[in-house]
Each structure stands twice: as structure tokens, then as C-alpha cells.
C-alpha positions as CSV (number, residue, x, y, z in Angstrom):
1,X,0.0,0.0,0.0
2,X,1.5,3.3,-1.3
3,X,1.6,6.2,1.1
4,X,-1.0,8.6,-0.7
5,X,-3.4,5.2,-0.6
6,X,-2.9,4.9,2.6
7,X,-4.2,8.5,3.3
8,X,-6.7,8.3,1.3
9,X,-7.9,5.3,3.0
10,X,-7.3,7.0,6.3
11,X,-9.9,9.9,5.3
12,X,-12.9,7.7,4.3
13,X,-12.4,5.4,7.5
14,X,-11.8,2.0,5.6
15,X,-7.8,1.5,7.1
16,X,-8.3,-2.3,9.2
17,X,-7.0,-1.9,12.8
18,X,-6.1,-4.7,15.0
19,X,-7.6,-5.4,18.2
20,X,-5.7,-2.6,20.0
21,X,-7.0,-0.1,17.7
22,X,-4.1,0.8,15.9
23,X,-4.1,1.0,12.0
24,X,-2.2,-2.4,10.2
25,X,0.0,-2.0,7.2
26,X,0.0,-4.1,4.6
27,X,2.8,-5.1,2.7
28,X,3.8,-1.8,-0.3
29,X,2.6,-2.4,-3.6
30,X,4.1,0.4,-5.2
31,X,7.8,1.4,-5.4
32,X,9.7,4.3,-6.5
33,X,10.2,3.6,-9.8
34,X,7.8,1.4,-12.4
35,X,8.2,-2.7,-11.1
36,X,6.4,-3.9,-14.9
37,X,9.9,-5.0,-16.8
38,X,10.6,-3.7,-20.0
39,X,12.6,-6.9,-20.9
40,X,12.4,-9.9,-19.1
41,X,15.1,-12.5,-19.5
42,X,15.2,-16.2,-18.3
43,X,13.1,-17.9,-16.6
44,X,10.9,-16.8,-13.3
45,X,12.9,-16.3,-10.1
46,X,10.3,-17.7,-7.6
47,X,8.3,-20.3,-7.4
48,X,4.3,-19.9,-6.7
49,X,4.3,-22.2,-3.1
50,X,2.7,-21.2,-0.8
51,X,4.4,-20.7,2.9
52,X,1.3,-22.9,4.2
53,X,2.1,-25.8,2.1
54,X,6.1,-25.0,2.2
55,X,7.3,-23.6,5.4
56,X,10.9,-24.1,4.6
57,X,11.1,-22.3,1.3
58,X,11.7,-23.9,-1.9
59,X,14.0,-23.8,-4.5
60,X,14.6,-21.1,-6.6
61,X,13.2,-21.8,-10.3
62,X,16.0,-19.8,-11.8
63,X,18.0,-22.8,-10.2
64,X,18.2,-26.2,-12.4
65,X,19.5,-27.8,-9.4
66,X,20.9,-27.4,-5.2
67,X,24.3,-27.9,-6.5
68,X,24.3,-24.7,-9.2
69,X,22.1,-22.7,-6.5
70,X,24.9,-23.6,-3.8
71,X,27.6,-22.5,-6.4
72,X,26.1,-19.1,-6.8
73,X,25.5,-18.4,-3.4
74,X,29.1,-18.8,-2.7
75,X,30.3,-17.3,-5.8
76,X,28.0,-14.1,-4.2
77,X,29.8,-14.6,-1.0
78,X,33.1,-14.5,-2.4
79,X,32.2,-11.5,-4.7
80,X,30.8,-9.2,-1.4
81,X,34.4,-10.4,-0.2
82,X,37.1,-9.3,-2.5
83,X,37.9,-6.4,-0.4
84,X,37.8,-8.4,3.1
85,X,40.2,-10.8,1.5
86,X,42.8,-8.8,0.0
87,X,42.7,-6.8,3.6
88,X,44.0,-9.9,4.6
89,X,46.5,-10.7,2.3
90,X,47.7,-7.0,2.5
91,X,48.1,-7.5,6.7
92,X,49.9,-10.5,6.5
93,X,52.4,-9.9,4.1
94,X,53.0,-6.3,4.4
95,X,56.3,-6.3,6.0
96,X,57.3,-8.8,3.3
97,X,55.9,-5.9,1.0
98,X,57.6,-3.4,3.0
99,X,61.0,-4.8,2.4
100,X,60.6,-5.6,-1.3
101,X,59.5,-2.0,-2.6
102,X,61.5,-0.2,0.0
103,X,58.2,1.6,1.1
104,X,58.0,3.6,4.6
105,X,55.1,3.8,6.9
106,X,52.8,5.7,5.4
107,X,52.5,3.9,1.7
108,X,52.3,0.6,3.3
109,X,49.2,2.3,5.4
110,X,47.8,3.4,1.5
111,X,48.2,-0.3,0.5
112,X,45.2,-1.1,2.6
113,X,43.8,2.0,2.6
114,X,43.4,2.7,-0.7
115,X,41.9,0.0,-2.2
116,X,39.2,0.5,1.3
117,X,38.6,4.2,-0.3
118,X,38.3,3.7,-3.4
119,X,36.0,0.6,-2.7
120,X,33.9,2.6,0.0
121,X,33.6,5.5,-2.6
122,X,31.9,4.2,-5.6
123,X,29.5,1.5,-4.3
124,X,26.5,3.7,-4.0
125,X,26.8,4.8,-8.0
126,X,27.3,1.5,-8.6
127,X,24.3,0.2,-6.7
128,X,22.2,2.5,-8.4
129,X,24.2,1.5,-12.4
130,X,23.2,-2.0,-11.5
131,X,19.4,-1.4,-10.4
132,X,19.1,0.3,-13.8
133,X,21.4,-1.7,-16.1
134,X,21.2,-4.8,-15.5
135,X,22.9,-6.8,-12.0
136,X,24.3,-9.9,-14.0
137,X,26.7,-8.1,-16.6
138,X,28.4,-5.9,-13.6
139,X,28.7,-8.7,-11.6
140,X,30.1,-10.9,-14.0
141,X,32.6,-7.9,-15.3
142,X,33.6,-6.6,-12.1
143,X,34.8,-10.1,-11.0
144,X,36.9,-10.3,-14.3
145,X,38.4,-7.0,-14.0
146,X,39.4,-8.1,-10.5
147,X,41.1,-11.0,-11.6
148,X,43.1,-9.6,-13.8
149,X,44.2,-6.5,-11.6
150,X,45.2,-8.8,-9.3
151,X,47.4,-10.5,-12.2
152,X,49.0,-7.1,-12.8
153,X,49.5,-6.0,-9.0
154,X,51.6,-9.5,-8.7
155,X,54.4,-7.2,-10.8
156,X,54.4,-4.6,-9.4
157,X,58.2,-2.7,-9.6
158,X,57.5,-0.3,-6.6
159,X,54.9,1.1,-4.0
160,X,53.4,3.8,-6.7
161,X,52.6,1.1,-9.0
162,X,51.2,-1.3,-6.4
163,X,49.5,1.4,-4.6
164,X,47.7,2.7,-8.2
165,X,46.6,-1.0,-9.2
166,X,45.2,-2.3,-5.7
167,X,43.2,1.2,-5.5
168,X,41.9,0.5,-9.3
169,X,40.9,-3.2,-7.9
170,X,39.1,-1.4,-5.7
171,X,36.7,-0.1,-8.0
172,X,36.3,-3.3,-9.1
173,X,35.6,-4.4,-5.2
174,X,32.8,-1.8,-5.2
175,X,30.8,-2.6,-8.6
176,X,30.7,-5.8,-7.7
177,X,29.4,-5.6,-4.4
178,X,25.4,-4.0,-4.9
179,X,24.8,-7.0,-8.1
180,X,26.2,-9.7,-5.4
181,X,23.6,-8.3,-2.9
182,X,20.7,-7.3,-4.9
183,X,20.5,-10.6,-7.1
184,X,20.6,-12.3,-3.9
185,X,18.0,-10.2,-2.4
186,X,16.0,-10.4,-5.5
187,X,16.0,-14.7,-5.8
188,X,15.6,-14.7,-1.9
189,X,12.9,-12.3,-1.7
190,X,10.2,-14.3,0.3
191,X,10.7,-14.9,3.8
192,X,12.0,-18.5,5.1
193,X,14.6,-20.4,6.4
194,X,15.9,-21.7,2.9
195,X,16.4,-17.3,2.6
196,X,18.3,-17.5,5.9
197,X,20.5,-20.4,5.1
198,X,21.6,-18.3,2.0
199,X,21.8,-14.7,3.8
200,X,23.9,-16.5,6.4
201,X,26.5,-18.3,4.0
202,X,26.8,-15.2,2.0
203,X,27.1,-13.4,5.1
204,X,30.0,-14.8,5.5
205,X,31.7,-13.4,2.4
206,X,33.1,-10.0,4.9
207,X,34.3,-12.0,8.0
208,X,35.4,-15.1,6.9
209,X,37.3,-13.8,3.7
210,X,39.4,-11.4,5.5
211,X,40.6,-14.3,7.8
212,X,40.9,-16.4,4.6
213,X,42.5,-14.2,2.4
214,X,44.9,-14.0,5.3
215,X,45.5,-17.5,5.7
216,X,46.3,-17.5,1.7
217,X,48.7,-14.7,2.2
218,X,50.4,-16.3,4.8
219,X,51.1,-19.7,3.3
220,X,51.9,-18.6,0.1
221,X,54.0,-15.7,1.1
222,X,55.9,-18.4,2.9
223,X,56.2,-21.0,0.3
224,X,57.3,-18.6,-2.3
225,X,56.6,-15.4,-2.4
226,X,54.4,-12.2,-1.3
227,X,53.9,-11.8,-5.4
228,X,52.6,-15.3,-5.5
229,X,49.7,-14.2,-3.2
230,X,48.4,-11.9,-5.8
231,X,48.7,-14.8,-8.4
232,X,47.1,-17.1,-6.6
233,X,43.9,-14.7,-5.6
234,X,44.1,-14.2,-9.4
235,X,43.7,-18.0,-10.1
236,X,41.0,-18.1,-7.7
237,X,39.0,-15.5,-8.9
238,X,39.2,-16.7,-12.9
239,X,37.8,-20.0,-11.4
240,X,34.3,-17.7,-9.7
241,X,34.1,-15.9,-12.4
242,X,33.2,-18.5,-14.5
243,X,30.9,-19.9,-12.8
244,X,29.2,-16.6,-11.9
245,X,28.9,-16.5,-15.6
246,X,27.0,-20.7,-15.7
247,X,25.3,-20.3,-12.3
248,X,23.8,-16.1,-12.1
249,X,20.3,-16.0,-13.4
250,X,19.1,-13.4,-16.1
251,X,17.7,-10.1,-14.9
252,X,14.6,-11.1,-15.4
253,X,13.4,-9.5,-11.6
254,X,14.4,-5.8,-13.0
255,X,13.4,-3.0,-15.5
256,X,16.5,-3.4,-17.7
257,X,17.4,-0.2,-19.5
258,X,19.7,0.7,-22.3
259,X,21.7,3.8,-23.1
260,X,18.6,6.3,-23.8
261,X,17.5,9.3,-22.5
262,X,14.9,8.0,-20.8
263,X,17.2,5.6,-18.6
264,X,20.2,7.9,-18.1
265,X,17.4,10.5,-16.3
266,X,16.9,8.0,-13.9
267,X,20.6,8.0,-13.2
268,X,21.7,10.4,-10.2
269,X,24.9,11.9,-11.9
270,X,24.8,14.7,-9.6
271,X,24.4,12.5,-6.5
272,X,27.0,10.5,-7.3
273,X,29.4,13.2,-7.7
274,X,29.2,14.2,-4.4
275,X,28.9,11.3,-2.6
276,X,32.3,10.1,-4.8
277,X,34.0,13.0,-3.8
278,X,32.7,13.9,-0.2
279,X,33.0,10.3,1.1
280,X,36.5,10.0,-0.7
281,X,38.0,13.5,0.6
282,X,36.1,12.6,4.0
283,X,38.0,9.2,4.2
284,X,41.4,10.1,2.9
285,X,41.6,13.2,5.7
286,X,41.8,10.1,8.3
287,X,44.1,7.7,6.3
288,X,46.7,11.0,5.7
289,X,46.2,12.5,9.0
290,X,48.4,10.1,11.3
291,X,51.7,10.5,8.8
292,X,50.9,14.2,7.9
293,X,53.8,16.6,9.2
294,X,51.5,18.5,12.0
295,X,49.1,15.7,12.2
296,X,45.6,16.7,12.3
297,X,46.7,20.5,12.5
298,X,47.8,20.0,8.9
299,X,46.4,22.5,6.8
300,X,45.8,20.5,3.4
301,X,43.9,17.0,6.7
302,X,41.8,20.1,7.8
303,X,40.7,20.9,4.3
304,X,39.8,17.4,3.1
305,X,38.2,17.1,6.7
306,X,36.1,20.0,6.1
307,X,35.3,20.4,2.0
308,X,34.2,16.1,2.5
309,X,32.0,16.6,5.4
310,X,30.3,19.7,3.8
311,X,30.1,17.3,0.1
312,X,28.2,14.9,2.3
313,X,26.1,16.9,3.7
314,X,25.2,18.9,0.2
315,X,24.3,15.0,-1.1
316,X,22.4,13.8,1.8
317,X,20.3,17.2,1.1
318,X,20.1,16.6,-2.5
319,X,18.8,13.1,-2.2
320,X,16.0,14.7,-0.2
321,X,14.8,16.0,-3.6
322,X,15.7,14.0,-6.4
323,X,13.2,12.4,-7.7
324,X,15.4,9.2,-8.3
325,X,17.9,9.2,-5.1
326,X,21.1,7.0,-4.9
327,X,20.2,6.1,-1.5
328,X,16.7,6.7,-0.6
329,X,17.2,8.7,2.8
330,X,13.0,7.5,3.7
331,X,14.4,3.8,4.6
332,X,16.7,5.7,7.8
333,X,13.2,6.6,9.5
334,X,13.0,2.8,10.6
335,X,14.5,2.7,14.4
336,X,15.5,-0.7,13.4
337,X,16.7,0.3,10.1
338,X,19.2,2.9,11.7
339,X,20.1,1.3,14.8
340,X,21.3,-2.2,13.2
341,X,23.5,0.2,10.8
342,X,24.7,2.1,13.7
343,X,25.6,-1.1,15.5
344,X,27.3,-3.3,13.1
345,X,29.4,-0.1,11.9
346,X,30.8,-0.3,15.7
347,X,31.4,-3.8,15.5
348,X,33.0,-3.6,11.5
349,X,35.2,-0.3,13.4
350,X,36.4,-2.9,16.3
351,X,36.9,-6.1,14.1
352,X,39.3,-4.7,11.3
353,X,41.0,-2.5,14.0
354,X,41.9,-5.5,16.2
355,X,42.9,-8.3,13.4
356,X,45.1,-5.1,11.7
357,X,47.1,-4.2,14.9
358,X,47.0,-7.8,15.6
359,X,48.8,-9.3,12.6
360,X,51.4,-6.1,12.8
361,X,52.3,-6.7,16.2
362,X,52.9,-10.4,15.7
363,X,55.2,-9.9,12.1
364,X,56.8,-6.9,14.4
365,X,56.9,-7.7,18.3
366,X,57.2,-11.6,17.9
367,X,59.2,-11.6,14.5
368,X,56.6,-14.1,13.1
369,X,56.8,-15.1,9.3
370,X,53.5,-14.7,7.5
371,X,53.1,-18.2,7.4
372,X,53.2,-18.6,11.5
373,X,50.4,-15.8,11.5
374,X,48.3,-17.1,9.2
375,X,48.2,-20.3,11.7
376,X,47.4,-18.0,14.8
377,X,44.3,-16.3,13.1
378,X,43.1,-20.2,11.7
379,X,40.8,-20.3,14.6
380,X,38.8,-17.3,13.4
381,X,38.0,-18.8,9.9
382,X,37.1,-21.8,11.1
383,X,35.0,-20.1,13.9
384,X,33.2,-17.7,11.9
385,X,32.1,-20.8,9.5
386,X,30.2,-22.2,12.1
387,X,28.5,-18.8,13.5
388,X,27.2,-18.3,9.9
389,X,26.0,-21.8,9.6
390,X,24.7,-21.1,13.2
391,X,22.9,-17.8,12.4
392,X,21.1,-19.1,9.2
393,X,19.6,-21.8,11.6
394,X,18.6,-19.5,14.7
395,X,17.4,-16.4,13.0
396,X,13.9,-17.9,11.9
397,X,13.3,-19.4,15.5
398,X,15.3,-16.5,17.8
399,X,14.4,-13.0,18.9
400,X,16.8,-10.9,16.5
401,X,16.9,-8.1,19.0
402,X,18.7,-11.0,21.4
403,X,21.2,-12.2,18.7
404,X,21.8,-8.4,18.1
405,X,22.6,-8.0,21.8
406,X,24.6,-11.4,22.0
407,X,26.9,-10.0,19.0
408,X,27.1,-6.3,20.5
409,X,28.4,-8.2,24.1
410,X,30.9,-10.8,22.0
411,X,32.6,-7.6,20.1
412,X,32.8,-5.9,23.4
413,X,34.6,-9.6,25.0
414,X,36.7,-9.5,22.2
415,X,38.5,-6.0,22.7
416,X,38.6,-6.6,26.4
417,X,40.7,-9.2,25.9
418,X,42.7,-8.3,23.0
419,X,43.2,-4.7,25.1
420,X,45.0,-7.0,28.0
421,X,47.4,-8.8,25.9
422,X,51.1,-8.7,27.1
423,X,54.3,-10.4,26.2
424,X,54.2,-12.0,29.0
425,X,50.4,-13.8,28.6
426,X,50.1,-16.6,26.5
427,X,48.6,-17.1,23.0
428,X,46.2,-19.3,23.9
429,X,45.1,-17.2,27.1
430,X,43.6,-14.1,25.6
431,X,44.5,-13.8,21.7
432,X,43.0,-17.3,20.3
433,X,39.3,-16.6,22.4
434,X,39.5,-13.3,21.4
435,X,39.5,-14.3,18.2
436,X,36.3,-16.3,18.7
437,X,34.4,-13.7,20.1
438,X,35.4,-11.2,17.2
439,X,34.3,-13.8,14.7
440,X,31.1,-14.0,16.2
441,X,30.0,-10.6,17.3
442,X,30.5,-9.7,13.0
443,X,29.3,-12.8,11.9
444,X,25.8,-12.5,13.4
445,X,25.8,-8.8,13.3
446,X,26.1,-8.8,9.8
447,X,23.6,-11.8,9.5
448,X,20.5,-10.0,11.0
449,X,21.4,-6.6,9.7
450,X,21.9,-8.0,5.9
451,X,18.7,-9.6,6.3
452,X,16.9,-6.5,7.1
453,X,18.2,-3.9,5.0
454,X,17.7,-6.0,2.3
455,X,13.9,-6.7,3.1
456,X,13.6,-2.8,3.5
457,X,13.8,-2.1,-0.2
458,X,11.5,-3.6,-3.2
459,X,13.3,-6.1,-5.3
460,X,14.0,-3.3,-8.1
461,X,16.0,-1.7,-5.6
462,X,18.0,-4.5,-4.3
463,X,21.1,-3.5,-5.7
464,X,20.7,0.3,-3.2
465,X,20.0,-1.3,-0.8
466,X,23.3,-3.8,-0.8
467,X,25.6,-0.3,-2.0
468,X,24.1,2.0,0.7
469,X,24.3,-1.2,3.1
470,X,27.9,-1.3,2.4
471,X,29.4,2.0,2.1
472,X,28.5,2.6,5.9
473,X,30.6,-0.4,7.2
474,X,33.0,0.2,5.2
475,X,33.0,4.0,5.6
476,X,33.5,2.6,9.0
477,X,36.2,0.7,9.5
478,X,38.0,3.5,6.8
479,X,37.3,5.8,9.7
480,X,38.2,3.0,12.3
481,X,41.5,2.7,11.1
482,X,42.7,6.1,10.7
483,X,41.4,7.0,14.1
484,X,43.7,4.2,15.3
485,X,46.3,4.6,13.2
486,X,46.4,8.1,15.6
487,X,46.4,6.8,18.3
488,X,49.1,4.3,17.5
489,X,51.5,7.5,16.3
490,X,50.8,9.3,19.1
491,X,51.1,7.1,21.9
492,X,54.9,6.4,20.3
493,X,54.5,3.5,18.4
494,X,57.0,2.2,15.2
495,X,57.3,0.5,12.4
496,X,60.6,-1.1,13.7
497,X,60.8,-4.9,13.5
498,X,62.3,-6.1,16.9
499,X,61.9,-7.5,19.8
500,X,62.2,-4.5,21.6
501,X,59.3,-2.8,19.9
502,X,57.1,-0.4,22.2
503,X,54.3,-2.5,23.4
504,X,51.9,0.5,24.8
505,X,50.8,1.9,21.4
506,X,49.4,-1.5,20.1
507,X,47.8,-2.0,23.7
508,X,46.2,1.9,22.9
509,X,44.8,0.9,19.6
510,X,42.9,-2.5,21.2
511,X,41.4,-0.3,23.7
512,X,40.1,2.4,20.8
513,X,38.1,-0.4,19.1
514,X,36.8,-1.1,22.9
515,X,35.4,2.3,23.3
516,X,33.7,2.0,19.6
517,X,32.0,-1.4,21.3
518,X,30.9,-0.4,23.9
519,X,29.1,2.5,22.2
520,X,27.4,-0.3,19.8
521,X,26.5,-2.4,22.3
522,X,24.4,0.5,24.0
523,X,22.6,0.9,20.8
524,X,21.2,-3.0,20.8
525,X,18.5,-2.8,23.5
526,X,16.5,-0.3,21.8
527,X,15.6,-2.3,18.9
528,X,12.0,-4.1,18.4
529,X,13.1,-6.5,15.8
530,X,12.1,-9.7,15.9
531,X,12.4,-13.4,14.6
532,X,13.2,-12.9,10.5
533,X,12.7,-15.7,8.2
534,X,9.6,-16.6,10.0
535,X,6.2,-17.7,7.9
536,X,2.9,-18.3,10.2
537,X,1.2,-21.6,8.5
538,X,-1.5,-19.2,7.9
539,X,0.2,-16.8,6.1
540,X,0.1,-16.9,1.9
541,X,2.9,-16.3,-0.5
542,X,2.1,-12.8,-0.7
543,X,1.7,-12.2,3.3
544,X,5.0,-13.6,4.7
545,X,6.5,-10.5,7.2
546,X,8.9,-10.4,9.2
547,X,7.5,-10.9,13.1
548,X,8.2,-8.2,14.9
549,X,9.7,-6.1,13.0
550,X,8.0,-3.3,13.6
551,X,9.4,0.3,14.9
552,X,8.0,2.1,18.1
553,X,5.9,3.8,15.2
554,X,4.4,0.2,14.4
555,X,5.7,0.6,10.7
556,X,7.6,-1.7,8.3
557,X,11.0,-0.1,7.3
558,X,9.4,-0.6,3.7
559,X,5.9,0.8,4.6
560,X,7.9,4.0,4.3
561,X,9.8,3.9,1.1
């Protein structure tokens, strides 16, 4: 039900109210832009089942079989992780990059945060090219173009180059980010546990890759050498590709346009202009600001600071009145909506600080090879595996706002005891549970909040909702790690490899991401959400909500849009 129906309903008394008296909204029928397809292409995406007679969820049509719908769910999960993993193939070998390219302090800080800005940057545009274009192509595309960045980085001759090509692969990282979430979104759009199964497996592409891509840069850095990490991500990535190009259905769920008039109106050029720029200027003043000769009193830190917050600003007002938005601001009136954002941006700030100083401190402190840290950080991959398999099977059945509270509390656990490591404290002791509870506070953040943003959007806008999903978290942990990275600097830390290394300004950065999650976990008991994935026997195809999820208001985040 559209807004203006709903008023007009409202003023002639026919709006059906529940036992308490207060008004019930159905599910929207209208979206923002026209949901009849000008070109439909393969076959139908859902099935007609209803939830009575299948609780569980079937099949996807678009699926000949489990085994091709398995391969593209993890094909989606490895596409939403490019920029996790090569954030951890970047920490673990960076020393070994350090010494090959002769690079100081601040370029092997760029290596990392580089290909997070320009990733960060362009994945609202690029939600909003794939909504109107077509998801499969840019999917498809962007994965190739990764693969062979990551072919050329493997040569690179000195930091410049390296730093250009992983910041280009970036780009790549953030096109093919919104058709990873909104195909996803769009096959999966009915509610039930089959959907959560999926959501948490994919899920799993952020957490899980960086500790993966880690565990690849380690051993191969190891065996032979921190070029053949590149290679090897490279090999990986041809092997996805292809079978993103046998297993991703046609667009057949969207309005596909061409290159005409009528389509590039629709496109918010002036929107993504200044989120591009604001966002990136916003982002870069916190990555320059720790090696910067004055710090944050630099002149040309202040500037970026101050022209990207005002950019942001100047978009946020601007997609107030476009008539097609880039992120569709009505969607941040959902309690829900805002707070889950709010919360998993803490956690995201926390997680990457922790494994980043981590990882340093262990190649530096503890003279560790890259193979020795890959082994130490094993117990997260294998531990955040089993949360996401965990989540997808307790999200249907368990209050939300619980598992939201439960991740909050393990993200706070996990600082605490990565803020009281020593030299003199074991391993196993403090760094291998923290490690557990930092896999687990992401994991099923990221679960329930996925889950929800993307039920907040219509299907034609699946591809927003996935960009605007992630440009916050990673907007986050950009910010997260410049913040640190201060704190680190000014507390005395180095970049010396030795034994003798101050311990204090690691220690400092631990408890900065403890602060963030804390604030995060204070955010969690306001919620209202409830169980998601959950179908009432009585409820038809067309009926299935979400129960619960409903702000103090009593509205669906999609009641507004």
C-alpha cells in the first residue's frame, strides 16, 4: 500500500485496525520507480508455493539444481568479499611488501587504505548502475576485471605502481558488491529459512574472507613469495568468475534499460558526484592525518576534513529531492533500520582494528613469518564458518533483538581481551578466544542486519539497498582505522621490526576499538526486531513479514519507502 493510498484510505475510515485499535499496514505495492519489466530475460525467479504448504522455502526456479544454486550463493559470497580478503592478504604480508618496494610507513598504510577508499567510494553509484542496467553483466565484469588487476599487481616494480593498481581493484571491489547483494536479495525475496540459510552463507563473504585471504597470504607468502599471493587470488577469482557467468540467473526480476534518454534521467549523476567526492575527501583526511607533518593541525587534513563533510552533507540534502535518489534517505526513518546500521558499523570499526594491529604486532613484536600468523588467526575462519551456519539456523526461531545484543556483548569480550594482551600472557590465554568472540559478534551482526536492510527495499532496488548497506561499514572501518592509526602515532609506536618494539601503542589501539564497542552495544537494546525468516502456517505467499519487526511507530522499514 502506497503512502498517498494509505491517506486516502485514512480519510474515508476504511484503514483495518487490530484489536488494540491501531491501523495495520500491509505489505507496499508500489515502489519508487515502475516494477512492470521492460525486458524480461530467463526464466521466473520464484516459485508460486505457498508458505502454508512450504514452510521451509523452496527452490529457486531460476535454479536447475541445489548444487548450481549452492555455487552461486558462494560465488555471491566471495564477490561481497574481494575487499575483506585482500585486507588480509595485505596485513599478513605487508612487511614482506615493506622490504621488497622499500616503502615507509605511510604507503604501506595506503596499501590497505586505498583499495578500502576507493571501494567505499563508488559502491552507491554503482548500486544505483546495477538497479538500472542490469545486475548480472556488472557482476560478472567486475569479478573479471578483479582477476586480472590482481594479475598485474603481482608485478608490481615499486609502491606507486602497487598502490595505483590495488586502488583501481578497488573499483572493481565496489561494482561488484550491490549485483552480489541485490541478485541475492532479488532470488531470496520471500521470507524463510531456505532465505536465511543463504543470507547467512553469504554473510559470511566480509568475516570469513578477510581471515581467509589472510590464511592464503600467509602460506603462500611463505612458500614462495608475497607476489605469489596476488597470483594465486588471481587464479581463484578466474575459477568464480566462470561460474558466476553458468550459475547467475538473467535479470529477469528488474526493469533493464539501455543507453537512452529515458534511462540515463533516472541516473543520479549529480548524486554520485558528491557522494564520490565527499565520502573519498572525508576518508582520505583520516588515512593522511596520522603521517601528515602536524598531524591533524595540517592544513591540506583540515581541508579534506572539512570540503568532504560539507560534500556529504550537500548529497544527503540533495537526495531529499531528487526524484530518483542514490540512496533513498525515507528507509533511515526505521528505528531498526538505523540502529542495526549504527551497530554493526561499531562492531566492523572494532573487528578490522583488532585483526590489523594484531597481525602487525605479531610480524613486528614476535618476529613471526607470515606463514606462523596465518596459523594463529586459523581459529577465526574456522570459527566464523560455524556462526554463519549457526545464524542461518537461529534467525527464523530466535528474537533478532537477542542475537543483536549477544553480537554487541561478544565484540565488546573480544576487545577486552585483545586490550589486555602482554608479552608475558600466552597465546592461547587471551588472543586465540579473542578471536572467537570477534568472529562471532561480526558474523551475526552482519547476518540479521543484511537480512533486514535488504527486506527494506522492493526487489527493483535491491542493488541500493546492498551499495548503501555497504558503504557505511566500510565507511566505518576506513574511519576506524585512521582513528587508530592516531592513536598508534601518538602514543609512540614504530614500524621497527624487533623485539624491543614499544608495546603501549598497540595495547592503545585495542582499547580504541573497545570504546567503539561499547558504544554499539548500548545501541542494541533499543531495537523491536524480531524473529526474520519466519512464515505463520496461515500466512500466503504474498503475506509472509517479518515478526516483529516493527518500529515504536508500528511501521515496516518498507511501509515508508
Amino acid at each position: 500500500m502506497t503512502v498517498q493510498n494509505h491517506d486516502r484510505m485514512e480519510t474515508a475510515g476504511q484503514i483495518p485496525t487490530s484489536k488494540k485499535g491501531n491501523p495495520v499496514i500491509s505489505e507496499p505495492t508500489a515502489v519508487l520507480e515502475d516494477s512492470t519489466p521492460e525486458k524480461s530475460l530467463g526464466v521466473p525467479l520464484h516459485t508460486t508455493t505457498s508458505a502454508a504448504s512450504d514452510p521451509y522455502g523452496s527452490r529457486p526456479a531460476c535454479f536447475n539444481n541445489v548444487i548450481s544454486e549452492c555455487l552461486f550463493v558462494v560465488t555471491t559470497a566471495f564477490a561481497i568479499g574481494q575487499t575483506a580478503i585482500m585486507q588480509g592478504v595485505l596485513i599478513v604480508m605487508s612487511s614482506r611488501i615493506q622490504e621488497g618496494l622499500n616503502m615507509n610507513n605511510s604507503e604501506v598504510t595506503w596499501l590497505v587504505a586505498g583499495l578500502s577508499l576507493s571501494s567505499g567510494t563508488f559502491l552507491l553509484f554503482f548500486g544505483r548502475v546495477a538497479d538500472l542496467f542490469g545486475r548480472r553483466n556488472l557482476l560478472i565484469f567486475s569479478m573479471a576485471s578483479f582477476t586480472a588487476l590482481m594479475l598485474i599487481t603481482g608485478f608490481s616494480q615499486n609502491a606507486l605502481m602497487a598502490e595505483v593498481f590495488l586502488a583501481i581493484s578497488g573499483l572493481s571491489c565496489a561494482a561488484v558488491v550491490p549485483p552480489a547483494i541485490g541478485k541475492l536479495g532479488a532470488i531470496y525475496e520471500k521470507p524463510s529459512r531456505r532465505k536465511n540459510r543463504a543470507f547467512a552463507c553469504f554473510s559470511a563473504g566480509n568475516p570469513v574472507g578477510f581471515v581467509l585471504g589472510a590464511l592464503i597470504g600467509g602460506i603462500v607468502t611463505d612458500i614462495a613469495s608475497w607476489r605469489a599471493s596476488f597470483w594465486v587470488i588471481a587464479v581463484v577469482y578466474l575459477f568464480l568468475t566462470v561460474a558466476a557467468w553458468f550459475t547467475t540467473p538473467y535479470d529477469a526480476e528488474q526493469n533493464v534499460g539501455g543507453l537512452d534518454i529515458g534511462t540515463l534521467k533516472k541516473m543520479d549523476w549529480l548524486g554520485a558526484l558528491l557522494a564520490v567526492t565527499g565520502i573519498g575527501l572525508f576518508t582520505a583526511s583520516f588515512t593522511l592525518a596520522p603521517d601528515a607533518r602536524n598531524g591533524w593541525a595540517t592544513s591540506y587534513v583540515i581541508a579534506m576534513l572539512v570540503v568532504g563533510i560539507f560534500l556529504m552533507a550537500a548529497f544527503l540534502y540533495w537526495q531529499s529531492i531528487f526524484k530518483y535518489p542514490l540512496m533513498p534517505l525515507r528507509v533511515w526513518r526505521d528505528r531498526n533500520f538505523s540502529l542495526l546500521v549504527a551497530s554493526l558499523c561499531f562492531v566492523f570499526y572494532g573487528f578490522g582494528n583488532n585483526f590489523f594491529w594484531a597481525t602487525l604486532r605479531w610480524q613486528r613484536a614476535y618476529l613471526n613469518s607470515p606463514l606462523e600468523v596465518a596459523v594463529k588467526i586459523l581459529p577465526a575462519a574456522v570459527g566464523g564458518m560455524i556462526v554463519n551456519l549457526a545464524a542461518g539456523l537461529l534467525m527464523h526461531c530466535v528474537s533478532n533483538k537477542l542475537l543483536s545484543i549477544f553480537a554487541a556483548a561478544a565484540s565488546v569480550a573480544s576487545c577486552t581481551l585483545w586490550s589486555a594482551t602482554s608479552k608475558n600472557i600466552s597465546y592461547w590465554a587471551l588472543a586465540f578466544p579473542a578471536q572467537l568472540f570477534a568472529v562471532t559478534g561480526v558474523d551475526i551482526a552482519f547476518c540479521v542486519t543484511n537480512m533486514y536492510v535488504m527486506s527494506s527495499l522492493p526487489p527493483t532496488q535491491q542493488s541500493v539497498a546492498g551499495g548503501m548497506f555497504a558503504t557505511v561499514t566500510r565507511l566505518a572501518s576506513t574511519v576506524g582505522l585512521g582513528i587508530s592509526t592516531t592513536v598508534f602515532a601518538s602514543t609512540g609506536g614504530s614500524t621497527a621490526v624487533s623485539t624491543d618494539v614499544p608495546w603501549r601503542p598497540y595495547q592503545a589501539t585495542f582499547w580504541a576499538s573497545l570504546v567503539g564497542a561499547v558504544i554499539g552495544l548500548t545501541l542494541t537494546p533499543f531495537l523491536t526486531i524480531g524473529r526474520q525468516g519466519h512464515r505463520s502456517k496461515t500466512m500466503g505467499c504474498e503475506d509472509g513479514k517479518r515478526e516483529g519487526d516493527t518500529t515504536s511507530g508500528g511501521k515496516h522499514a518498507s511501509d515508508v519507502v
